[in-house]
MARROKE-847855 format. One record per residue: x, y, z of N, C-alpha, C, CB in turn. Coordinates in steps of 0.2 Angstrom, whole numbers, plus 2048, in hexadecimal, padded with zeros to 3 digits. Glycine has a CB too. Example, Ala and Ser with C-alpha at 12.3 -4.5 7.8 and 13.67 -1.06 7.14 Angstrom:
2
8427E482783E7EA8278427F08278397EA82D
8407F58238447FB8248408008278467FD81D
This chain:
361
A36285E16A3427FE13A2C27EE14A37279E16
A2A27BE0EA2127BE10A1F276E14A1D27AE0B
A1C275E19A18271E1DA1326BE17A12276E22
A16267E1AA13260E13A0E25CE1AA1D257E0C
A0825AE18A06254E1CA0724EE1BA00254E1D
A04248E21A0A242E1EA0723FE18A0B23AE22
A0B23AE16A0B236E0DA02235E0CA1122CE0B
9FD236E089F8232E059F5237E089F722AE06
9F523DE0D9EF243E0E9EE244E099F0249E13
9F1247E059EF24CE019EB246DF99F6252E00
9EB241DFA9E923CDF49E323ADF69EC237DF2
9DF23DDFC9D623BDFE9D4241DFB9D323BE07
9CE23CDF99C8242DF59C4244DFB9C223DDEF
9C2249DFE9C224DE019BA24CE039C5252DFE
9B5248E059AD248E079A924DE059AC248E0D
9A424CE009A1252DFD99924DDFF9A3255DF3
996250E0398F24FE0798B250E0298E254E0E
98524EE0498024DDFE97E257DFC976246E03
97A259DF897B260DF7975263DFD97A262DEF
973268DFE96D26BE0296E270DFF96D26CE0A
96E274DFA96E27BDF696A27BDEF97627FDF6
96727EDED96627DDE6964287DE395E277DE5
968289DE096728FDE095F293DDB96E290DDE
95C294DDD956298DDB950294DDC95629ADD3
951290DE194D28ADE394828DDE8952285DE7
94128EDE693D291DEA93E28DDF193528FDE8
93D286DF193D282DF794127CDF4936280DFB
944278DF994D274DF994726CDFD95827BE01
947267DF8946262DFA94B25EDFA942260DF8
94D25CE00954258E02954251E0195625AE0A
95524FDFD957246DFD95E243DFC954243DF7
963247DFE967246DFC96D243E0496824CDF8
96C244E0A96D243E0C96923DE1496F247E0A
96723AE10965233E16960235E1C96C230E19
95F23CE1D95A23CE2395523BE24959240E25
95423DE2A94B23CE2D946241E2994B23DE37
943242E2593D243E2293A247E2893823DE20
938243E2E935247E3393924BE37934243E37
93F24EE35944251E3A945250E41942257E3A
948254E4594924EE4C94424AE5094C250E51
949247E53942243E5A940249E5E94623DE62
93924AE5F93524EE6293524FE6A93224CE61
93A249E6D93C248E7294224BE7493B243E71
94924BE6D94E24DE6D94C253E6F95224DE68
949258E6894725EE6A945263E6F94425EE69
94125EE7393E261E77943262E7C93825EE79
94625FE7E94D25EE85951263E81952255E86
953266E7C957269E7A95526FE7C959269E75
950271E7C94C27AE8094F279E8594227BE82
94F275E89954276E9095A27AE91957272E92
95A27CE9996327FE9A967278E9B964284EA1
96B27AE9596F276E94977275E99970278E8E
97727BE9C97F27CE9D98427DE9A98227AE9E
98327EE92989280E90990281E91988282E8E
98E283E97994286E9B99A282E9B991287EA2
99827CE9F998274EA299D272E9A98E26FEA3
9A126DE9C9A3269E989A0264E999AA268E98
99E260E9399B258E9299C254E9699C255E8D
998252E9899B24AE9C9A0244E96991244E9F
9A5245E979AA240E939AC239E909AE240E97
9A7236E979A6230E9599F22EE939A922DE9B
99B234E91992234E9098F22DE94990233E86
98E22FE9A98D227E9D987228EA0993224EA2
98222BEA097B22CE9C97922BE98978230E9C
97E22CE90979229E8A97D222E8997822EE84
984222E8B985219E8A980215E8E98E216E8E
97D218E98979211E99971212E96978210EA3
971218E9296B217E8E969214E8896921CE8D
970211E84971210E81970208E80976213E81
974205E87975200E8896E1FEE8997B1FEE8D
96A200E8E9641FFE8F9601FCE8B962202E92
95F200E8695A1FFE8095D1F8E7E95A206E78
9641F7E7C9651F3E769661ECE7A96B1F7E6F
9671EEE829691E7E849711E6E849661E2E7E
9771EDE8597C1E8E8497F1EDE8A9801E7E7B
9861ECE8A98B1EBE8E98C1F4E8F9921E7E8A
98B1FAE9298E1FDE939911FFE9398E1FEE94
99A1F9E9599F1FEE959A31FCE8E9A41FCE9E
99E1F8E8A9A21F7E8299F1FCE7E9A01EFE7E
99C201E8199A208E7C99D20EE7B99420AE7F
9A1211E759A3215E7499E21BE729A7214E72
99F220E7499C224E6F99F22AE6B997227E72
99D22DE669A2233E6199D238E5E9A722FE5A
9A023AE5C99D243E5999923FE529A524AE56
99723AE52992236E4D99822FE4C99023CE43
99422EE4A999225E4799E226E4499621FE42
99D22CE409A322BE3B9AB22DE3F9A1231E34
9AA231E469B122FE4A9B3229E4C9B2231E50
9AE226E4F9AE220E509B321BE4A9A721EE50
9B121CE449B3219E3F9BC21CE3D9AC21BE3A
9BD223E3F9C3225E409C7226E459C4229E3F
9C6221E4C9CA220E529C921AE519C9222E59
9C3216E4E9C920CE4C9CF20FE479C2204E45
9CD212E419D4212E3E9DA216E3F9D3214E37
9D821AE449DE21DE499E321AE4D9DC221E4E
9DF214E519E0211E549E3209E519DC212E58
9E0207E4C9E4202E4B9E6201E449DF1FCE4E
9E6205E3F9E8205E399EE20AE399E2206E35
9F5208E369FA20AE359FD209E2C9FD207E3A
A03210E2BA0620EE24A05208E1EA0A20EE26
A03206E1DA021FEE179FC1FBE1BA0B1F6E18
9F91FBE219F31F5E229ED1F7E1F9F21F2E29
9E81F0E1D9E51F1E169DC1F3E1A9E61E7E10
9D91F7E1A9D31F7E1D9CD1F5E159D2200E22
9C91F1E179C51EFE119BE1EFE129C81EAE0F
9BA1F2E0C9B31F1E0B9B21F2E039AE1F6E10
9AB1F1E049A81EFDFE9A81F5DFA9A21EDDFE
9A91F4DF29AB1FADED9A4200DF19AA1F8DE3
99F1FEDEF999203DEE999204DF89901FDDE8
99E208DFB99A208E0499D211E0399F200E0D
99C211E0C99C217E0F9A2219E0E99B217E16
9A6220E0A9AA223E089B1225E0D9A8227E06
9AD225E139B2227E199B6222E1B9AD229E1F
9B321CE199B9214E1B9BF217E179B6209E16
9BE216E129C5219E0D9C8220E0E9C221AE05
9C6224E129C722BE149CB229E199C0230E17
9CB226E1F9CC226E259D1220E249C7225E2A
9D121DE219D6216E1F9DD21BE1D9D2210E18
9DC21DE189E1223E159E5227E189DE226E11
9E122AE1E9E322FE229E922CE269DE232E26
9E7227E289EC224E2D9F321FE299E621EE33
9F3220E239F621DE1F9F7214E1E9F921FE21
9F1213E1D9EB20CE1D9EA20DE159E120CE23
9EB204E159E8204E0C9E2203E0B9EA1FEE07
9DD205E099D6204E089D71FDE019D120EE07
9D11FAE019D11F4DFF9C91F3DFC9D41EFE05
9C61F2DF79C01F5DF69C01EEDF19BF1FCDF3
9BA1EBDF59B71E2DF19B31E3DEC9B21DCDF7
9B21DEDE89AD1DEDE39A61DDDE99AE1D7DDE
9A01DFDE49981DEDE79961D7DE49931E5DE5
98F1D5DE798B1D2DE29871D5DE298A1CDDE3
9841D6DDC97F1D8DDE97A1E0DDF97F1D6DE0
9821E5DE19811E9DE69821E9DED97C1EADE5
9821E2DF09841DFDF59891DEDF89821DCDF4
98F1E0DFD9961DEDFF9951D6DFD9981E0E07
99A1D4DFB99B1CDDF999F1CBDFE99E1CBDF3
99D1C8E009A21C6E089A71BEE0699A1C4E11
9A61BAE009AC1B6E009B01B8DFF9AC1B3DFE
9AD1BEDF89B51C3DF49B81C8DF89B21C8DED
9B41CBE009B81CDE059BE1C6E089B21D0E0A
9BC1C1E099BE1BBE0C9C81BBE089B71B3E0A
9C51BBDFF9C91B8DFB9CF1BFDFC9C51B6DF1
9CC1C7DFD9CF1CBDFD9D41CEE029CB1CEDFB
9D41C9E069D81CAE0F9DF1C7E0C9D51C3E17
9E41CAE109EB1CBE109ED1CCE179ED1D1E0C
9F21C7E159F71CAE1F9F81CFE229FF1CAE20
9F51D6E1C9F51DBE1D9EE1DEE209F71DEE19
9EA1DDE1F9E21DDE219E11DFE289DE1D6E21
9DF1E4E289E11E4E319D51E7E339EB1EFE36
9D21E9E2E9CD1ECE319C81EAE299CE1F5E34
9C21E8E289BC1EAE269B61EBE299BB1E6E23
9B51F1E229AE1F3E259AA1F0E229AC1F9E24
9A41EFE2499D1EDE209981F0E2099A1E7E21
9961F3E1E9901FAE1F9891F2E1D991205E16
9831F5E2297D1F0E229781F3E2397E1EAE26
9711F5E219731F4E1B9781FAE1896C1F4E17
97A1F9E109801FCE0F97D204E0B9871F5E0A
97E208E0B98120DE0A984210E0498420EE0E
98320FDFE97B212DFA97820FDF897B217DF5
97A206DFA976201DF696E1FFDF797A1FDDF6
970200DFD96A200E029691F8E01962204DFE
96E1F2E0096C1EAE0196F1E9E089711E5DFA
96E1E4E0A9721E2E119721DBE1096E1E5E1A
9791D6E1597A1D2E159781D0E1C97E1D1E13
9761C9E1A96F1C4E219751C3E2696B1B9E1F
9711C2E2D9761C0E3197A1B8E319721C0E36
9761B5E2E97C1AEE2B97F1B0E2B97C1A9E26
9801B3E249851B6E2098A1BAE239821BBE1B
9881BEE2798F1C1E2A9911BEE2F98F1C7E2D
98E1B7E349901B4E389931AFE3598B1B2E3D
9971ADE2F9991A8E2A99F1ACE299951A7E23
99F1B2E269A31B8E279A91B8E2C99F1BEE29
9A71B9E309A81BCE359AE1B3E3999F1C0E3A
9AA1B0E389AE1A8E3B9B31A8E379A91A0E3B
9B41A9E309B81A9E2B9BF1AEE299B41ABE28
9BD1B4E2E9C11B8E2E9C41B5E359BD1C0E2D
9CD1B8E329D01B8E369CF1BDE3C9D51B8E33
9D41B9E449CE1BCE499D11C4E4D9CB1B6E50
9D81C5E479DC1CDE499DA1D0E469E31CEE48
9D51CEE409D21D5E3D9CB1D9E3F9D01D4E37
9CA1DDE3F9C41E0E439C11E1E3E9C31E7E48
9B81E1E3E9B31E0E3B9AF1E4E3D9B11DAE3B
9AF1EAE399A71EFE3E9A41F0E369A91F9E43
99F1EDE3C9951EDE399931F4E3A98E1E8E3E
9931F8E349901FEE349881FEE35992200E2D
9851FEE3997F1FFE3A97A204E399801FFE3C
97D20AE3597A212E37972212E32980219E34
97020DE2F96920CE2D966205E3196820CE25
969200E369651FDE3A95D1FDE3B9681FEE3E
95D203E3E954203E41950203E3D952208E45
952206E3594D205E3094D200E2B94E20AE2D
9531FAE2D9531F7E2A94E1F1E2F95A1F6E29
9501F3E3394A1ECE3A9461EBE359451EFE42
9431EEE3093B1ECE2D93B1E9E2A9351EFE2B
9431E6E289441E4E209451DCE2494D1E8E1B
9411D5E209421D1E219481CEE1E93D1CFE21
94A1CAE259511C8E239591CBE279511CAE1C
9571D1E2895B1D7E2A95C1D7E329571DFE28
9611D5E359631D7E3D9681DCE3C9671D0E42
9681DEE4396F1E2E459761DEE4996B1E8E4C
97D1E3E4A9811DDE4A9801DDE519881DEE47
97C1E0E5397D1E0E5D97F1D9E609761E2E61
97B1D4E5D9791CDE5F9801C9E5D9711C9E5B
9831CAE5698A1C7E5398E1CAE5998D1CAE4A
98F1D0E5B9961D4E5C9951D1E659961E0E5B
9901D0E689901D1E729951C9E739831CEE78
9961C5E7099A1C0E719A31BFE6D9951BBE6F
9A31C6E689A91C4E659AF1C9E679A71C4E5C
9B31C8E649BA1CCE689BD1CFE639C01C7E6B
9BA1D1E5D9BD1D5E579B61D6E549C41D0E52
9B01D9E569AC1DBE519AA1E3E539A61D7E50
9A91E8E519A81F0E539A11F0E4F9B01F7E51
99C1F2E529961F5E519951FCE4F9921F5E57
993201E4B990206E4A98B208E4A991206E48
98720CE4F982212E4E982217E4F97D211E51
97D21DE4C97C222E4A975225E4D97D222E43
97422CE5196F230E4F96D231E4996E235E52
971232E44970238E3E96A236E3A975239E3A
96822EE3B96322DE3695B22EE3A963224E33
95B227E3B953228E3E95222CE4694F220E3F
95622DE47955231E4D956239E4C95A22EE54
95723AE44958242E4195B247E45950244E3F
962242E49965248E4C96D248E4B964249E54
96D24AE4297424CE3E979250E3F97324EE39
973256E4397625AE4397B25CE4997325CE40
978257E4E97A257E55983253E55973253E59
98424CE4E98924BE5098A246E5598B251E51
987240E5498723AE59985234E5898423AE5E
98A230E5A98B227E5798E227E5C990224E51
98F21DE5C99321DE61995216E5F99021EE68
99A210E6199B20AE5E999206E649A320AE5A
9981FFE649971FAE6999E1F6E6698F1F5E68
9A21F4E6B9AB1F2E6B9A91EDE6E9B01F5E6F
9B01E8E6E9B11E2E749B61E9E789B61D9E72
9B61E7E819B71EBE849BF1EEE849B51E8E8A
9C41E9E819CA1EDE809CB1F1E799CF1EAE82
9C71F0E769C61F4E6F9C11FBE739BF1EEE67
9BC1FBE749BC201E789BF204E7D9B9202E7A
9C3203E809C7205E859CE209E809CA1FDE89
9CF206E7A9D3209E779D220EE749D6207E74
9CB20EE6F9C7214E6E9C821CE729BF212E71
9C6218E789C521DE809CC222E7F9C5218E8A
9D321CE7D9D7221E7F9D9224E7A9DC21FE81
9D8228E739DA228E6F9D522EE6E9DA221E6B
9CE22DE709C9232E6E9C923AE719C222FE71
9C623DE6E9C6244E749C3242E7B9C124CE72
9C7247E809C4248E859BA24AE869C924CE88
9B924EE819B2251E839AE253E7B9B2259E88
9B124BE779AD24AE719A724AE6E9AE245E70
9A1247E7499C24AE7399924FE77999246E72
996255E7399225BE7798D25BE7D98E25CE73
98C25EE7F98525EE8497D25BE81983266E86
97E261E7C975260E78976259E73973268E71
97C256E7397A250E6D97A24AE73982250E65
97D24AE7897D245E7E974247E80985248E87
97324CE8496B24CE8596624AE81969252E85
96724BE7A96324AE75963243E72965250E71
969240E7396A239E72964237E75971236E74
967237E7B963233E8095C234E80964233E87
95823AE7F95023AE7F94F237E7994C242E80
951237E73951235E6D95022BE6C957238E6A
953227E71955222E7094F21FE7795D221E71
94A225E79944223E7D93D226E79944227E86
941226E7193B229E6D938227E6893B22EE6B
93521EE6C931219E6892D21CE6392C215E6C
92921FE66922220E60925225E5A91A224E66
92B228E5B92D22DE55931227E51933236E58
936222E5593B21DE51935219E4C93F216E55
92E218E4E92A212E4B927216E4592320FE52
92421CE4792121FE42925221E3C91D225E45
92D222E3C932225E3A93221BE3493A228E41
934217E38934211E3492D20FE3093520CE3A
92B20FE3392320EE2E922213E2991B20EE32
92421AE2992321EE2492921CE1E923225E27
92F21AE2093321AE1C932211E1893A21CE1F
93020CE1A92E207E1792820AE1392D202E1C
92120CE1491E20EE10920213E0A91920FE14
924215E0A92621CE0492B218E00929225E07
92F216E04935212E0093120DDFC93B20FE05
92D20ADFF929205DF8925209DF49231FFDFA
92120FDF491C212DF1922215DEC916218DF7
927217DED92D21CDE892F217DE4935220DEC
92F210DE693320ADE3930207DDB932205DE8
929207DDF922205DDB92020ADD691B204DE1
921212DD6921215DD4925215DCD921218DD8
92D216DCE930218DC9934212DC793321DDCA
92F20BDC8934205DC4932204DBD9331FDDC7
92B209DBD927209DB692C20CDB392120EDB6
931212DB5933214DAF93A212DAB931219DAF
93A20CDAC94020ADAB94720BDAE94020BDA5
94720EDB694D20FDB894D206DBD94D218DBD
952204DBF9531FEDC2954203DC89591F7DBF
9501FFDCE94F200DD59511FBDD9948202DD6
956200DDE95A1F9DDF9541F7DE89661FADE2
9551F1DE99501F0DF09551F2DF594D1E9DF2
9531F7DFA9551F9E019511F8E079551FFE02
9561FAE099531F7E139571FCE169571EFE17
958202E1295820AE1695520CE1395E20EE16
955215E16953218E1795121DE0F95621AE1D
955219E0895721BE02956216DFF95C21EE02
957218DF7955216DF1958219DEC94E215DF0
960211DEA965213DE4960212DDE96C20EDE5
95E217DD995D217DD4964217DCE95821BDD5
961211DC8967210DC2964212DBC96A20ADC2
968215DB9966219DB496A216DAD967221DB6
968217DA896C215DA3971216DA196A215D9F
97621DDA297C21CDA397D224DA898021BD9B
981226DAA98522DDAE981234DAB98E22DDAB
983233DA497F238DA097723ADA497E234D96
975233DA496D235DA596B236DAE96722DDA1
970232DAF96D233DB997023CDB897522CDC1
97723EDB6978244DB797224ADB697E245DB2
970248DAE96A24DDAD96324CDB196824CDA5
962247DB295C246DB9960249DBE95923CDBD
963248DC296424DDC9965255DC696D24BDCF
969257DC496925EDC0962261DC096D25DDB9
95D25BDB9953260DB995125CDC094B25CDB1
95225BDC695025ADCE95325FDCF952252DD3
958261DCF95D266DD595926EDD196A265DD4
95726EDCC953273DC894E275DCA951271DC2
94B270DCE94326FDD0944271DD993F265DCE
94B271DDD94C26FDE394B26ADE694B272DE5
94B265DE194C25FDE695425ADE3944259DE4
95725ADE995B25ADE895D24FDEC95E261DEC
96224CDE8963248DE996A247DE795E247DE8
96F23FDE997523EDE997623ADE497823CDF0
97B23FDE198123ADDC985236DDF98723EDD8
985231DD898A22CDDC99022ADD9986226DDE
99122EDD7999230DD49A022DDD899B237DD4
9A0230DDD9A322EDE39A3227DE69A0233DE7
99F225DE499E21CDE699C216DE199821BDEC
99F21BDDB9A4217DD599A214DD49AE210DD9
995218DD2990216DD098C21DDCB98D212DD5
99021DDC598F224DC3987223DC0995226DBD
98621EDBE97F21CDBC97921CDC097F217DB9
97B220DC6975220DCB974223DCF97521BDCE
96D228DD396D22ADD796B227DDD96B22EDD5
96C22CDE396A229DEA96522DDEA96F229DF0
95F22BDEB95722EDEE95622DDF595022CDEA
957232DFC953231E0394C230E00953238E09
949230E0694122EE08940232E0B93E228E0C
93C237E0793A23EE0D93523CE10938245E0A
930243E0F929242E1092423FE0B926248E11
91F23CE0D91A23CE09919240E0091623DE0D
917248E0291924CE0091F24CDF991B24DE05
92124CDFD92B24DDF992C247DF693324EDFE
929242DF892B23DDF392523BDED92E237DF8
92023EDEE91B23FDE791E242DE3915242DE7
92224ADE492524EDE192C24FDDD925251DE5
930248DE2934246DDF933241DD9936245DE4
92E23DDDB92E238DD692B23ADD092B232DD8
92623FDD1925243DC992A247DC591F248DC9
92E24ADCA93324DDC5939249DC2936252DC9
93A242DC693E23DDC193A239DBA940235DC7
93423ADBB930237DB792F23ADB092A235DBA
92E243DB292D248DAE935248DAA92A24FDB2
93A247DAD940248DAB941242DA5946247DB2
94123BDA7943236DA193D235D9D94422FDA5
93623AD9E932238D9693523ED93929237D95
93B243D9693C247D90943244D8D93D24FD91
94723FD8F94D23DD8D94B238D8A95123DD91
């Protein structure tokens, strides 16, 4: 008999990451996946020349970079999980509390893995109208069911680059019934700090009993590749994490490196100020030419193009040139690309070759 996995595995579209390859590409300008321009903290780096011990299994409960953790941001220690990036995180809440029929919900245009992980565990994924681009958070309100057990809210959101105020989600959140969990995706927070208007949910979640936090190295702290997140819980939502997780989930070098990284002011500041200045200079640039630029408070810029046809053929003459940026097919916006914020540099390079592209179309 053949080995079947359970019902709805095999009906997930499968995660196809932004591209890194362009073939006959002298050199490969990467905008496609959301990183740090600057590559890692300098700080990270440097501690990773060290003997490490590989030898050694990880410290289990990472309790060096949870009290380093806690320290910076002001919060609770023992409500700090951590995982092989957020996105576990984001698959031991739905491990743990999402079963067969319950409904996990976010906004059409978010992070693909809600709907990945919802599915796996045999959870209905549930997908609101926007406004704007924006999670609409009444049409989430209108879209709850007895079945509702989890929403996500990515903030800012992911590829839209809009985020909603803290009113707004503290309206939310009072609103929402109080068995459903609510995690605030956070994994462009720090770049967002410059955006007026913009908090993090740290300050919502230290007093509530159903909200889960998200952060990530992989953006501004440009260590993707290391594979580290971690969520802020109320203490028996982490406690259930704990039991559920691997025993020695995060590495040596991504625990070491966390921590010098999260003592690496002057690389987070300069990382932020470079990406508010380019993200407006790329904005200002190509609104001339008729594409609609949407406003962000990450680390990117959703450009909209007149229909599928034309966004297709702009990345195709970029990916020609090696610069490579993200379709957005997958998040049910075929008329648009996603553009990171490289360097300086790359993003002059980028924005002439979009420009060279639509005065030939």
């Amino acid at each position: 008999m053949k080995i079947k996995p359970n019902p709805g595995i095999l009906d997930i579209a499968a995660y196809v990451g932004g591209e890194s390859k362009a073939d006959g590409a002298q050199r490969i300008i990467k905008l496609s996946s959301n990183e740090n321009p600057f590559g890692a903290s300098p700080k990270a780096l440097e501690v990773l020349t060290h003997d490490l011990h590989l030898e050694k299994y990880p410290d289990g409960n990472c309790l060096e970079l949870r009290k380093t953790i806690a320290n910076k941001f002001a919060l609770e220690e023992s409500r700090i999980v951590c995982g092989a990036g957020s996105d576990e995180i984001i698959g031991l809440l739905c491990k743990a509390y999402i079963g067969p029929g319950d409904e996990v919900m976010y906004a059409t245009h978010a992070f693909l893995m809600y709907g990945i992980f919802a599915r796996g565990c045999g959870g209905v994924p549930v997908e609101t109208p926007e406004n704007n681009l924006t999670p609409d958070l009444d049409a989430m309100l209108a879209a709850v069911t007895d079945k509702t057990r989890m929403v996500f809210l990515t903030n800012p959101n992911n590829p839209t680059g809009s985020f909603n105020t803290p009113a707004e989600i503290k309206v939310f959140r009072e609103k929402l019934r109080g068995d459903i969990l609510l995690v605030l995706d956070d994994a462009y927070a720090e770049y967002a700090q410059a955006t007026q208007g913009y908090e993090n949910g740290f300050g919502l979640a230290k007093n509530a009993d159903n909200i889960v936090v998200l952060r990530t190295f992989s953006k501004i702290y440009g260590l993707a590749g290391l594979r580290l997140g971690y969520g802020y819980c109320p203490v028996e939502i982490a406690d259930v994490l704990n039991r559920v997780r691997g025993p020695f989930n995060v590495s040596v070098p991504a625990q070491i490196a966390g921590i010098a990284a999260l003592g690496d002011d002057t690389f987070i500041e300069r990382s932020v100020s470079h990406n508010t200045e380019w993200r407006a200079w790329t904005a200002e640039q190509l609104v001339s030419t008729g594409l609609k630029i949407r406003q962000s408070a990450a680390n990117f810029l959703l450009l909209e193009y007149k229909n599928a046809e034309q966004a297709e053929g702009c990345r195709q003459f970029l990916k020609s040139r090696g610069i490579l940026v993200r379709q957005m097919g997958a998040y049910k916006l075929p008329s648009a690309l996603r553009v990171s914020i490289g360097t300086g540099e790359e993003m002059n390079l980028a924005v002439a070759a979009i420009k060279e592209y639509l005065e030939q179309v």
